[in-house]
Structure formats: structure tokens, C-alpha cells
DODREN-493234 format. One line per field, with one value per residue (C-alpha): residue in three letters; x, y, z. Coordinates in nm, 2 decimals, decimal comma, padded with zeros to 4 digits, m for minus. Layout:
! residues N
residuo: (ala | ...)
px: (X | ...)
py: (Y | ...)
pz: (Z | ...)
***
This chain:
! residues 462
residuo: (unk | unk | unk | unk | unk | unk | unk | unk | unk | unk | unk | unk | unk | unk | unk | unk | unk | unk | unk | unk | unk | unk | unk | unk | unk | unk | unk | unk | unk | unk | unk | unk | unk | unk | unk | unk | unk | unk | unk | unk | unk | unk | unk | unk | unk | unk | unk | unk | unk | unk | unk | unk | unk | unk | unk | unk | unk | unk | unk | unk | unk | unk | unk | unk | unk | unk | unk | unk | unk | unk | unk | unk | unk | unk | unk | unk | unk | unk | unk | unk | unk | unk | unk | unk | unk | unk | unk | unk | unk | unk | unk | unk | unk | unk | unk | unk | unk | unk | unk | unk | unk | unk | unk | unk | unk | unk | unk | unk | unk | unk | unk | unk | unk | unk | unk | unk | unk | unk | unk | unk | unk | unk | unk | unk | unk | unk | unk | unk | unk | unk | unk | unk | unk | unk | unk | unk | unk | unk | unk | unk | unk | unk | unk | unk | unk | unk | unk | unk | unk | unk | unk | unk | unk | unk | unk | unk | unk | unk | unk | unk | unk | unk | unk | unk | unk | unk | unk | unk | unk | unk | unk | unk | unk | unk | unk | unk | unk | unk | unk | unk | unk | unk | unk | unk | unk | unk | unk | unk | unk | unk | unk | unk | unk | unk | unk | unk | unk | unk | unk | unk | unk | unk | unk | unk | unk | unk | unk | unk | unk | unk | unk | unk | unk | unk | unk | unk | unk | unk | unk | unk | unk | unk | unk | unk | unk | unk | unk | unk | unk | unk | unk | unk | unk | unk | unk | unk | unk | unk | unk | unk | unk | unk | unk | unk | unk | unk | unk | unk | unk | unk | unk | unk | unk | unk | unk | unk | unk | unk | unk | unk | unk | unk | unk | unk | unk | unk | unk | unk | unk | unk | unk | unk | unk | unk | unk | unk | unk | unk | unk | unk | unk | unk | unk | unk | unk | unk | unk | unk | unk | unk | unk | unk | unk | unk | unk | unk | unk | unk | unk | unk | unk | unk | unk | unk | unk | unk | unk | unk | unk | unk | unk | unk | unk | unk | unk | unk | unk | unk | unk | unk | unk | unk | unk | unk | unk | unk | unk | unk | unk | unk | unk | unk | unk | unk | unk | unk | unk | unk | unk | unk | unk | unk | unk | unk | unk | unk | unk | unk | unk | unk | unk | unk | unk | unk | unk | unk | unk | unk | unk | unk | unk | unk | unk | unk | unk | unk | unk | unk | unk | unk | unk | unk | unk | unk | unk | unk | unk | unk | unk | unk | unk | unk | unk | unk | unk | unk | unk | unk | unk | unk | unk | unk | unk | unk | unk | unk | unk | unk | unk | unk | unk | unk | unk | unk | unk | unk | unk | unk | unk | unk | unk | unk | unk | unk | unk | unk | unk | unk | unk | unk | unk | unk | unk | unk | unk | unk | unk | unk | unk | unk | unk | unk | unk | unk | unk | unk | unk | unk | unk | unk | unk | unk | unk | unk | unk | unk | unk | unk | unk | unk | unk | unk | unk | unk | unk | unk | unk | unk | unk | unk | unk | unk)
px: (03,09 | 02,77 | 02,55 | 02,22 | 01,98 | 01,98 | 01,58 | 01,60 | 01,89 | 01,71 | 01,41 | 01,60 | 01,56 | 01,87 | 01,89 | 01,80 | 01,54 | 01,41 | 01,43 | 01,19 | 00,91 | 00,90 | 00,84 | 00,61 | 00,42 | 00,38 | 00,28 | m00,03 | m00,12 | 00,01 | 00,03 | 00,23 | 00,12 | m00,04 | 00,13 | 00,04 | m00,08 | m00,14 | m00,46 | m00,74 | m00,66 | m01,00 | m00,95 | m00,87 | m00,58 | m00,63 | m00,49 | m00,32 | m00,44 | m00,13 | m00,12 | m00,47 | m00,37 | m00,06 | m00,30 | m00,50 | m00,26 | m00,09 | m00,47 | m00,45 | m00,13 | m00,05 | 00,32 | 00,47 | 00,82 | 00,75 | 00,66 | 00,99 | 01,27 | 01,57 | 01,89 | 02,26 | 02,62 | 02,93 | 03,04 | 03,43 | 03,61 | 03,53 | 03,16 | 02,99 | 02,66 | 02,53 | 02,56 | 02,38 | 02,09 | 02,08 | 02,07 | 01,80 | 01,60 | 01,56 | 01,47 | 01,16 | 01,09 | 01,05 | 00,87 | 00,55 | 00,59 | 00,85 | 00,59 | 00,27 | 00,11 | m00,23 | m00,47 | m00,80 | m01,12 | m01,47 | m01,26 | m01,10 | m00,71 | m00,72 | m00,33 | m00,24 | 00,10 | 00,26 | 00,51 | 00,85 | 00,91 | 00,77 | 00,92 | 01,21 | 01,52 | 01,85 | 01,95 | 02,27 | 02,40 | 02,82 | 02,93 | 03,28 | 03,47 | 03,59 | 03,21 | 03,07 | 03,10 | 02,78 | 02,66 | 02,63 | 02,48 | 02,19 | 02,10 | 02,05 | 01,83 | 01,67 | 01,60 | 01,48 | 01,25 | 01,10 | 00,78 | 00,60 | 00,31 | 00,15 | m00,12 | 00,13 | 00,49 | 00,68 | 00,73 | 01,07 | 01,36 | 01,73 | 02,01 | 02,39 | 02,61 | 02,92 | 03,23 | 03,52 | 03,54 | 03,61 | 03,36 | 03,02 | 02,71 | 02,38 | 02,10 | 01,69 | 01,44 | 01,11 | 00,76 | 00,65 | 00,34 | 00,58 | 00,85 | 01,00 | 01,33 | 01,34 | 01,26 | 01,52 | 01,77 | 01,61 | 01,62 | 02,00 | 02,08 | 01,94 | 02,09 | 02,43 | 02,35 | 02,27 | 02,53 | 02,79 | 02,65 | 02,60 | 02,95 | 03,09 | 02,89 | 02,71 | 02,32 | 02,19 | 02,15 | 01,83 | 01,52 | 01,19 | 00,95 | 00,67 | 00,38 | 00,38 | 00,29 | m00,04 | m00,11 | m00,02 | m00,25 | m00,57 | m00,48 | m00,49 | m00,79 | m00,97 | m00,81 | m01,10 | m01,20 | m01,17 | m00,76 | m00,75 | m00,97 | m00,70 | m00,52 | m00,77 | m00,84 | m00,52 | m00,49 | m00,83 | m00,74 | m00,34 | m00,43 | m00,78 | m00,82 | m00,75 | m00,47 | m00,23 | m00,09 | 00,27 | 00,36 | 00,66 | 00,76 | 00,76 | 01,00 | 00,72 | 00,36 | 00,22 | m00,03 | m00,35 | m00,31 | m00,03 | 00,27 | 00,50 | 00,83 | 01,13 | 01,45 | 01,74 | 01,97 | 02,26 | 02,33 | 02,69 | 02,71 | 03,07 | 03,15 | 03,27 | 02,94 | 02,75 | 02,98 | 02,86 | 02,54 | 02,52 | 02,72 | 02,46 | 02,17 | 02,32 | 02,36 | 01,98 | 01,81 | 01,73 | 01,80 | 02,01 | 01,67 | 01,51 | 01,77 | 01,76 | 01,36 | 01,42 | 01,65 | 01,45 | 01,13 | 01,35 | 01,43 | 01,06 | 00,98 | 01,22 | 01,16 | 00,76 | 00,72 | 00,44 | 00,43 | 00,23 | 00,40 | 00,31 | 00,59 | 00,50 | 00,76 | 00,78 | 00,80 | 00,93 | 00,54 | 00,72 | 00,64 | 00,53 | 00,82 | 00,69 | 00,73 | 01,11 | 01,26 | 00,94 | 00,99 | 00,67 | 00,51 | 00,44 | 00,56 | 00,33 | 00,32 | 00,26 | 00,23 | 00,46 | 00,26 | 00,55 | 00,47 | 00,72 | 00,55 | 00,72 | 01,04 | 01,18 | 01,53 | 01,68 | 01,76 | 01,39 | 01,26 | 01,42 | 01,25 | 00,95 | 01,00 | 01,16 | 00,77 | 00,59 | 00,78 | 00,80 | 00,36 | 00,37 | 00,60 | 00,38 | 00,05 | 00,17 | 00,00 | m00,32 | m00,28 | m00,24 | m00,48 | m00,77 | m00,62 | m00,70 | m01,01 | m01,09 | m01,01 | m01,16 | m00,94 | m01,03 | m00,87 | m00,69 | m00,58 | m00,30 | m00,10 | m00,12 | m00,37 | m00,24 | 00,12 | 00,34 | 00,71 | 00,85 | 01,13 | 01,30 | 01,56 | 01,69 | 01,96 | 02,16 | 02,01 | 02,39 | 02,37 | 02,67 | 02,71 | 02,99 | 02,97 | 03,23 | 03,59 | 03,36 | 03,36 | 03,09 | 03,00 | 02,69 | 02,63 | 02,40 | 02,04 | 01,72 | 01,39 | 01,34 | 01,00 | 00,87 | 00,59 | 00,59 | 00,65 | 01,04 | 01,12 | 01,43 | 01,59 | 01,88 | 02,03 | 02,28 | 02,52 | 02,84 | 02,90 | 02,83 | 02,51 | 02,41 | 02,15 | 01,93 | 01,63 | 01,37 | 01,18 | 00,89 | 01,09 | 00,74 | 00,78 | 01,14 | 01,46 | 01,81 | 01,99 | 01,71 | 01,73 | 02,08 | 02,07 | 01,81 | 02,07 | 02,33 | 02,12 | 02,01 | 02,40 | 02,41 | 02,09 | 02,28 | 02,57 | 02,42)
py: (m05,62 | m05,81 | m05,65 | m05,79 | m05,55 | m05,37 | m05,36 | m05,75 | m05,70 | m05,51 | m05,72 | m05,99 | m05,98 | m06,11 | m06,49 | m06,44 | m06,27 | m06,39 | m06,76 | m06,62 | m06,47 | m06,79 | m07,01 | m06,76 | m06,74 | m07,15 | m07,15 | m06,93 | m07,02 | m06,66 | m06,75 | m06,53 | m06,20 | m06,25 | m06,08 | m05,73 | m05,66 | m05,39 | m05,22 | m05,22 | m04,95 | m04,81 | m04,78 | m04,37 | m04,32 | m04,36 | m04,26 | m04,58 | m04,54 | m04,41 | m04,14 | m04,07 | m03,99 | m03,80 | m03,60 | m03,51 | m03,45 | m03,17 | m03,02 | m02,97 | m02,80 | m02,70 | m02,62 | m02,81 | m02,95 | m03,30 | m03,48 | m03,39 | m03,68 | m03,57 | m03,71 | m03,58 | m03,67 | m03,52 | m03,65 | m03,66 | m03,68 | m03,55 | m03,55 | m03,53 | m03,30 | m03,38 | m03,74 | m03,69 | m03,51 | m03,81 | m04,04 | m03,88 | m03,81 | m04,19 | m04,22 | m04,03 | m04,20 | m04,53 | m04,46 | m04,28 | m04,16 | m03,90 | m03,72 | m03,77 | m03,44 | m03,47 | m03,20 | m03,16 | m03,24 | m03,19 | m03,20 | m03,51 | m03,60 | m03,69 | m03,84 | m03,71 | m03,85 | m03,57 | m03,61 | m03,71 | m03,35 | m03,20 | m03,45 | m03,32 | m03,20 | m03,14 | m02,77 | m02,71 | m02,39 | m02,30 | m02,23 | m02,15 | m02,38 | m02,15 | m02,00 | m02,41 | m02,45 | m02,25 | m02,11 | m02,51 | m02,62 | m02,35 | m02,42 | m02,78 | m02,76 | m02,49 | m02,71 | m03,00 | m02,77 | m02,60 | m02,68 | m02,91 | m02,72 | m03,11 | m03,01 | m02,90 | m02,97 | m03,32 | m03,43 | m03,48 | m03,24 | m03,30 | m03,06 | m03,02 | m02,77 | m02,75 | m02,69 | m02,70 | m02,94 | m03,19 | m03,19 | m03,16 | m03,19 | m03,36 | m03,35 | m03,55 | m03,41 | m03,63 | m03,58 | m03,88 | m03,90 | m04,09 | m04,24 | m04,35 | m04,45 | m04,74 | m04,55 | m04,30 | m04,63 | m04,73 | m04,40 | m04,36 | m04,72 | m04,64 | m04,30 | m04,46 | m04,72 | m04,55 | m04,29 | m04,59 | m04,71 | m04,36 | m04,26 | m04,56 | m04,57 | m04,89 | m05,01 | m04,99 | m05,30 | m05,21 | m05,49 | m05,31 | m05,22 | m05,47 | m05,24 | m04,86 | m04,75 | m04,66 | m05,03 | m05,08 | m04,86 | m04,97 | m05,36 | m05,19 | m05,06 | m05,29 | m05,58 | m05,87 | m05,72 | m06,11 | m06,04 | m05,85 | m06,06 | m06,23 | m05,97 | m05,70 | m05,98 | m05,97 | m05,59 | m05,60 | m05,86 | m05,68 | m05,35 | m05,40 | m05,17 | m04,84 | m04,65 | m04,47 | m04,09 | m04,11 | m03,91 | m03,79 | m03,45 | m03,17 | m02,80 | m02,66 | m02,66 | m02,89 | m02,65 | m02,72 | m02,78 | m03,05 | m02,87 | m02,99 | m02,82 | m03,02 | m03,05 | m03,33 | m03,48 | m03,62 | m04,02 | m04,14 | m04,51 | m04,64 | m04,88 | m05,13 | m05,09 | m05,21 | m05,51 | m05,59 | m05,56 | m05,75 | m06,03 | m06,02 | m06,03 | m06,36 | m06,52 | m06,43 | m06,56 | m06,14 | m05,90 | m05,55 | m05,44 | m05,57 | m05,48 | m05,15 | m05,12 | m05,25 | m04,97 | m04,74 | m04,87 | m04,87 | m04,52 | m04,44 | m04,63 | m04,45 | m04,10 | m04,15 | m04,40 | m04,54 | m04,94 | m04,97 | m04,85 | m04,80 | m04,76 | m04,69 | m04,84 | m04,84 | m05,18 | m05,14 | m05,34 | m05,49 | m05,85 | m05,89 | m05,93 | m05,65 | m05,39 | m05,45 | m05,16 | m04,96 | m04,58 | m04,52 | m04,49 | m04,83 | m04,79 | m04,90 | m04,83 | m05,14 | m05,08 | m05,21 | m05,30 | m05,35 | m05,45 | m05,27 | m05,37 | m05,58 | m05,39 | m05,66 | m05,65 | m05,52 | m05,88 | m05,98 | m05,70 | m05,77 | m06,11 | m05,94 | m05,72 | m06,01 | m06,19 | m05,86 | m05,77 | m06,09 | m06,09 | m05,73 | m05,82 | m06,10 | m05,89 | m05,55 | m05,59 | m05,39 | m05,06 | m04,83 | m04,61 | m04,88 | m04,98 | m04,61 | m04,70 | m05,00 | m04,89 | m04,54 | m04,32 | m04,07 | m03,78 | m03,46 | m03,22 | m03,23 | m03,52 | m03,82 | m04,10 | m04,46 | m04,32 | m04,02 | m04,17 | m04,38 | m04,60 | m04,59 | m04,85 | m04,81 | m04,94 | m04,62 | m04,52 | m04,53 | m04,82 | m05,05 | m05,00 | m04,69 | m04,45 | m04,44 | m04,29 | m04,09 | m04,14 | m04,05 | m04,00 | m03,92 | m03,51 | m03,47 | m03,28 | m03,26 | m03,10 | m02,89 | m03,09 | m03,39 | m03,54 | m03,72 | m03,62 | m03,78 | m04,03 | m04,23 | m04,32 | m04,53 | m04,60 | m04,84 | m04,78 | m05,04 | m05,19 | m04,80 | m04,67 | m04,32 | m04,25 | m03,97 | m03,76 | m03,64 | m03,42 | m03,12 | m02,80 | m02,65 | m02,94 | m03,03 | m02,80 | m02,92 | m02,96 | m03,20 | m03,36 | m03,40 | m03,54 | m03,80 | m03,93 | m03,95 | m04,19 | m04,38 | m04,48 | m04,59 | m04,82 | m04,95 | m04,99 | m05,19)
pz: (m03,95 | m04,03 | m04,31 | m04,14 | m04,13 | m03,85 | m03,76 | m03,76 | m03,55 | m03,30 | m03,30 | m03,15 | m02,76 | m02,57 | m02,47 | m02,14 | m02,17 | m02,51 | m02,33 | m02,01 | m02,26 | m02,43 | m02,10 | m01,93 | m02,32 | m02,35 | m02,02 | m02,11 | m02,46 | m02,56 | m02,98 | m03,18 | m03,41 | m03,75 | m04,04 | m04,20 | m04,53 | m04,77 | m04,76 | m05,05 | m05,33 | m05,25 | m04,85 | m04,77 | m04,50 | m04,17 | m03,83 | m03,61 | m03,27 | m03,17 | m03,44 | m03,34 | m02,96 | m03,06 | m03,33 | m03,06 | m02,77 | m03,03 | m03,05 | m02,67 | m02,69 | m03,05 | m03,12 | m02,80 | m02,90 | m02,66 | m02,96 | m03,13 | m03,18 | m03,19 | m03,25 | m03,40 | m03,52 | m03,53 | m03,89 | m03,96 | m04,27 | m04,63 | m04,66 | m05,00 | m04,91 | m05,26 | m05,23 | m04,88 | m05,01 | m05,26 | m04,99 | m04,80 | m05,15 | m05,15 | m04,82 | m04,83 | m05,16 | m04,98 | m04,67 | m04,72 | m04,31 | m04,46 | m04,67 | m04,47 | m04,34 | m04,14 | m04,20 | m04,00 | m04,16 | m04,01 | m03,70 | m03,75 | m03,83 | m04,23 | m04,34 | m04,68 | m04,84 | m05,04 | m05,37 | m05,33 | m05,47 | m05,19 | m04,91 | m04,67 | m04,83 | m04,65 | m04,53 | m04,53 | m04,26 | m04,25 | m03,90 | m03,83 | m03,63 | m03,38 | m03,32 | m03,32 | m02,91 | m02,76 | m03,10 | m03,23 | m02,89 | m02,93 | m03,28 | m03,23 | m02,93 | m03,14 | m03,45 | m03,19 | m03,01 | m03,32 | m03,35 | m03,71 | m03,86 | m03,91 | m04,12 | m04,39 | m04,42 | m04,42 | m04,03 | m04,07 | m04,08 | m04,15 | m04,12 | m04,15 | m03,99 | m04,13 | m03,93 | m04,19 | m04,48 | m04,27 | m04,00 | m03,96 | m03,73 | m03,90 | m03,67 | m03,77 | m03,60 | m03,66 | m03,51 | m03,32 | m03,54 | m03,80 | m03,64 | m03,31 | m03,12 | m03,37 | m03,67 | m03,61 | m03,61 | m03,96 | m04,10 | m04,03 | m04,15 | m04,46 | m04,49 | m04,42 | m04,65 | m04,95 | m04,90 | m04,92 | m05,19 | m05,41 | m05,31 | m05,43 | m05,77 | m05,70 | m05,66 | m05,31 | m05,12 | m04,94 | m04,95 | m05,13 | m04,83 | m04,81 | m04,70 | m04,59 | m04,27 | m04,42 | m04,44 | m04,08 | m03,99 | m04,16 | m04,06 | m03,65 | m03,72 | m03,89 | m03,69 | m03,55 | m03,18 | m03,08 | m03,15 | m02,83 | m02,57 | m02,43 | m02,36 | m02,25 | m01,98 | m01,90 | m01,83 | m01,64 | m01,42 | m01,36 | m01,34 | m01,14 | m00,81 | m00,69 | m01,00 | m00,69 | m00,82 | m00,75 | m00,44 | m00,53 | m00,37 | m00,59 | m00,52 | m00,68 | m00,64 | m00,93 | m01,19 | m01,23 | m01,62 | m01,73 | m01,93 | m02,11 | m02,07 | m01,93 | m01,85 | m01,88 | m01,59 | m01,73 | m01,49 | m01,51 | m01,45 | m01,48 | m01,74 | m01,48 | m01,29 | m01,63 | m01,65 | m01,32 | m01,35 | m01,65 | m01,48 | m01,13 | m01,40 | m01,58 | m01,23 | m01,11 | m01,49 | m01,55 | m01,77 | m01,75 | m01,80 | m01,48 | m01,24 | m01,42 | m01,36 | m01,04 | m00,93 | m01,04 | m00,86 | m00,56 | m00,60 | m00,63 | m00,39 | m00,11 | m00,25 | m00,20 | 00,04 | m00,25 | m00,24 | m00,53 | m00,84 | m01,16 | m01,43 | m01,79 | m02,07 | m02,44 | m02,61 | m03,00 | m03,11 | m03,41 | m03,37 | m03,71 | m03,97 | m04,23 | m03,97 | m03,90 | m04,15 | m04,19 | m04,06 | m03,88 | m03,51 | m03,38 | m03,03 | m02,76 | m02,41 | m02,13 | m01,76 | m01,51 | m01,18 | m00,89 | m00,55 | m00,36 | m00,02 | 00,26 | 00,27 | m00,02 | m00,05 | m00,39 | m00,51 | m00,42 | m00,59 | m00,90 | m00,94 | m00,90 | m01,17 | m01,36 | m01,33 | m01,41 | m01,73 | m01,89 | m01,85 | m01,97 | m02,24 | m02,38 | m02,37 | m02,52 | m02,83 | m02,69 | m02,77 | m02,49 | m02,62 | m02,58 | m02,29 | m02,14 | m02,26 | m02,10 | m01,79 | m01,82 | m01,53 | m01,37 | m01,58 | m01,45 | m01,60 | m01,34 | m01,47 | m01,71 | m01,68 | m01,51 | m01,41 | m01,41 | m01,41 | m01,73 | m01,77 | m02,13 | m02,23 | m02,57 | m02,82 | m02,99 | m03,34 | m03,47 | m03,65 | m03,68 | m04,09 | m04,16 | m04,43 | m04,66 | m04,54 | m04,26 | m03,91 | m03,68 | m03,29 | m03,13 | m03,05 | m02,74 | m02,84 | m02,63 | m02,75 | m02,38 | m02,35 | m02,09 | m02,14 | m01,80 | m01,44 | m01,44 | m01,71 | m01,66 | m01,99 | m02,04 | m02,44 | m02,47 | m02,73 | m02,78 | m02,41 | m02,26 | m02,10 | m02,13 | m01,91 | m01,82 | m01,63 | m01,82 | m01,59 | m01,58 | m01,52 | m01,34 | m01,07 | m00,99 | m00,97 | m01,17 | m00,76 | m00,70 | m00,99 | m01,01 | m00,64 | m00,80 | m01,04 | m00,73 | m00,55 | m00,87 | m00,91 | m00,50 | m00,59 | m00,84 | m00,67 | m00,44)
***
């Protein structure tokens, strides 16, 4: 098993589609991101711009669990606990994210990175085996759903329920104003890592961290305007004319103030089915991304009869090489603008997704947050600004490095929140897909939902 780090792994887009952002880049004069570095001693903390939406977004509803990662494994074999906590202790030692609290000041966010002493620790809870079946499944969704008090304690949370001496649950629940999908991959490749390495009585092999995310942070912020021009054109000019509301059909009648609680619709896509898909996007010069998008677009398309669709997706917004293994929120969010008009068929509509992602691709660098600002919407209170549905597409935080003599498997946990109308998320992890439905509980019912999925699979199918 290869010992390359696993960020750097990540950050390396498949052939395919790696070879179709590189022709549709030269083709525009689209030049690569500079590099990061540390800020001056003298320069206070800031808020990134996506910290600084997410600060304010848990202003407007304080306590909301939507902004809580969560992810867990079973754990098999004889686990040390104190070699664990050692493991995690280190962690936090090397990112700052771990230990940054954000207090308000004069009515403002104001990042404050506390001692090591006082970063997370791990809790340790004994459950019997024969009470862990409903009992375990309510005290996970429990720990993902309780809420951070952000002004005070570390925003990360790690816990281990232990089953018998020989298995275990560990669940991280993060706050998405320091970390993100990726960063929950980094922070369990490092935990793995340095558990390997303490249990077997040896020096970690983990690279010293360039920069903290503190420096990231103050390089966004005071990064040249003339950076973005290019690609603020670029949004303009793709997102210019009227910004539809999906028309999706609700069960229920949609509040007049956004919430945030949610549900989750399980998808099951056969394995054979992915090897086919993968194989039809090889022939067509795509991606298992693209036909994926393009399902789903379809799916929109025939459940609201909209033609112009606009799907938001997360790109990791690591370009820059000091950012790989940093545990942090860099995530950005670009729009996907599909023409479903014309009554395309599916293999026509995946080309047209194929074109749309690679430009979207190549411009995300502008952060969505000034991207909301350049094209000021009209806001409700109703839904989100520029689009309502999301497509995820993830690689598993498991990271391919085992800890010593333990084996571990991936323990389903949800945080009860959606931050979107319906959010379809798809996490690859090995050659499987597990895919679901994030959806607002106040607008669609689980039947509906799970008749969603259904016809997501026949799209597929087809």
C-alpha cells in the first residue's frame, strides 16, 4: 500500500478529467494558483471568507447542527485508548484549526487559537455490546447533532464508544468553520498515522505543516483584487440573466423563514451499475462525475419541468500545494448552469455538463461569497440565494494507511440538518458508491423521497 500522503493523493483529479481541464484551461489562458505564505507576526487573525459566511450564517440561527461534519468507524481489534488520545494530542498540536474558537467582538467574528492544553481531548463512554444496536445509533446522531458553543470551546469533538475490548465506535464531529470533507480525510490519516507509529515505539513520519490555516486566511484576504478579474468576468458573463427558483413540488407548503432541519435518503446503486457507468464515461471522454451530474439534472429536470438549472457543487480549492494536508475550511462552492432545453437525450446532456464543469472547474477560485456579491440576488428568506439543489461527489475520509493490528469500517452518522432544498451526495469509497438525499424535513416527506432515489437509479440505468 503506497505511503504517499493522502491529501496529495486526493488532489490529483482522474486522467480523464484532469486531461479536459487542461485543454479547456490552455485554450483560455487560465494560469495556475500562486503559492501561500505565512502571514506577518504582527498581522491579528482573520476570518477567510468562507469562515466569515459560516460565522455569520450560525448568527442567524445559533445552535443549528447543519454545520456539523460528522463521520464514524467501527474499530476492530485491540485498541490502545491511551495511545489514541496520544495520537489525537498531536493532532491538534499541528493544526491551529483544532484549537481556534471565534468570539464576537464589536460585532464582528475575532479567531483566537487556544493552548494545546486546552485543545480537544478524547472521551471515552462504555456501552455494552448487547445494548450497542439502537442505544449506539442514538448517541452518535446525538453527538453529530449537538450543537459547538464557537465562541468558546475547540470546534472539534472526538469520541469512542466502547463495545467490548475488542470493538469500538470512534465518531469526529468538526464544525465546518475549521474543516471540511477533505479535512476530515487529513485528520484521520494523521490520526491513523501517528497511532501506528506511537504503538509501535517509533517517530512519526508526518511532513511539518508549512503554514496554518491562519495564514491562508490572511493571503485570501489580502490577495491583489486584479487576481480575480478574470474570473469574475467569467461568472458575470455565465451566470448573466434571470437566476430561476427551482420548481420543485414540495408535500408541504415551503415556510416563510429557511430552516435547517433535514433528513437522509439512503440511494442504492449496484456495484455492477458503477462499473458501467465508469466504462460509458471512458467511451464518451467524461467522467463518473458528469454522468452522475447529468442524472441528476435529468431528474430535476423531469420532476419540475425547469430547463434552466442551476446546481451548486463543492470543489476541494486546494490548488496551491501548502494546502494539501492542512485541516481547515477551504471548500468553495461553483455553480453549474445546465441547459436542459430541447428535450436533449441523456447522452447529449452529459456533454453538456461535460463543457459546463470543466469551465466551472477552471474558474472556482472566486469565492462564492464574493461571487453572491457580484451578482447581488434578490434574497428570501424562503430559500438560498442562486440555487436550492446541490450535488456532492466525494472520496471516503478512510484513508488507505491501517492502524496497527486494527481493522476498521465505516459506521453511518448524519447531523439531522440540510442546508439546501435536496442535496444529492455521492462518496466513493474503494470501487463502491454510497449515495444519498439530503433533504428539508419541513418540505418533502421520507415516501417521496425515497421514490426520488427510485427514479435516480432508473436515470442511471439508462
Amino acid at each position: 500500500m503506497s505511503d504517499e500522503n493522502l491529501a496529495t493523493r486526493r488532489a490529483k483529479l482522474s486522467a480523464a478529467k484532469q486531461q479536459l481541464l487542461n485543454r479547456w484551461m490552455r485554450g483560455r489562458g487560465v494560469t495556475a494558483a500562486t503559492g501561500v505564505e505565512r502571514r506577518p507576526a504582527e498581522a491579528p487573525l482573520t476570518c477567510s471568507e468562507a469562515q466569515q459566511r459560516l460565522w455569520f450564517l450560525e448568527q442567524l440561527e445559533p445552535g443549528s447542527p447543519v454545520h456539523n461534519l460528522a463521520f464514524a468507524l467501527r474499530v476492530t481489534g485491540a485498541l490502545d485508548r491511551g495511545v489514541l488520545a496520544a495520537a489525537l494530542a498531536q493532532i491538534a498540536e499541528r493544526h491551529e484549526a483544532c484549537r481556534t474558537v471565534f468570539p464576537t467582538e464589536d460585532g464582528k467574528p475575532a479567531p483566537r487559537v487556544l493552548p494545546v492544553s486546552e485543545g480537544p481531548r478524547l472521551e471515552v463512554e462504555e456501552l455494552a455490546a448487547a445494548d450497542a444496536g439502537d442505544r449506539l445509533e442514538a448517541a452518535t446522531r446525538a453527538l453529530a447533532e449537538t450543537p459547538f458553543d464557537i465562541a468558546r470551546e475547540p470546534l472539534v469533538r472526538v469520541k469512542l464508544w466502547r463495545l467490548s475490548e475488542t470493538e469500538h465506535v470512534m465518531a469526529v464531529v468538526a464544525h465546518h468553520l475549521v474543516s471540511d470533507g477533505w479535512s476530515m480525510g487529513v485528520f484521520l490519516y494523521e490520526c491513523f498515522t501517528l497511532y501506528s507509529a506511537l504503538r509501535a515505539g517509533r517517530a512519526p513520519q508526518l511532513a511539518p505543516l508549512p503554514i496554518q490555516y491562519g495564514d491562508y486566511a490572511h493571503w485570501q484576504r489580502h490577495r491583489a483584487p486584479q487576481a480575480m478579474t478574470a474570473q469574475r468576468a467569467y461568472w458575470r458573463e455565465r451566470l448573466a440573466g434571470d437566476r430561476p427558483v427551482l420548481a420543485l413540488a414540495t408535500d408541504r407548503t415551503r415556510p416563510l423563514v429557511e430552516s435547517t432541519r433535514g433528513g437522509a435518503q439512503p440511494i442504492a446503486i449496484p456495484r455492477a451499475l458503477v462499473d458501467r457507468l465508469k466504462a460509458r464515461a471512458a467511451e464518451t471522454e467524461t467522467t463518473l462525475f458528469m454522468a452522475l451530474v447529468a442524472a441528476y439534472a435529468a431528474l430535476l429536470h423531469r420532476y419540475s419541468g425547469d430547463q434552466d438549472l442551476w446546481i451548486g457543487t463543492p470543489v476541494a480549492n486546494r490548488a496551491q500545494p501548502e494546502l494539501e494536508g492542512l485541516i481547515g475550511v477551504f471548500i468553495n462552492t461553483v455553480v453549474l448552469r445546465i441547459d436542459a432545453g430541447g428535450a436533449p437525450s441523456l447522452g447529449e446532456l452529459v456533454q453538456r455538463v461535460r463543457e459546463v464543469t470543466t469551465g466551472a472547474f477552471a474558474h472556482q477560485d472566486l469565492p462564492f461569497e464574493q461571487l453572491v456579491d457580484e451578482l447581488r440576488p434578490e434574497r428570501a428568506f424562503g430559500h438560498a440565494p442562486l440555487f436550492q439543489t446541490m450535488f456532492v461527489f466525494r472520496h471516503s475520509p478512510i484513508p488507505a494507511v491501517a492502524m496497527a493490528d486494527l481493522a476498521t469500517r465505516r459506521y453511518p452518522i448524519a447531523n439531522g440538518g440540510s442546508r439546501f432544498d435536496l442535496t444529492l451526495i455521492v462518496e466513493t469509497e474503494h470501487d463502491e458508491l454510497f449515495t444519498w438525499l439530503e433533504y428539508k424535513t419541513e418540505l418533502f416527506t421520507e415516501a417521496t423521497m425515497a421514490q426520488l432515489a427510485r427514479d435516480y437509479t432508473r436515470v442511471l440505468e439508462a
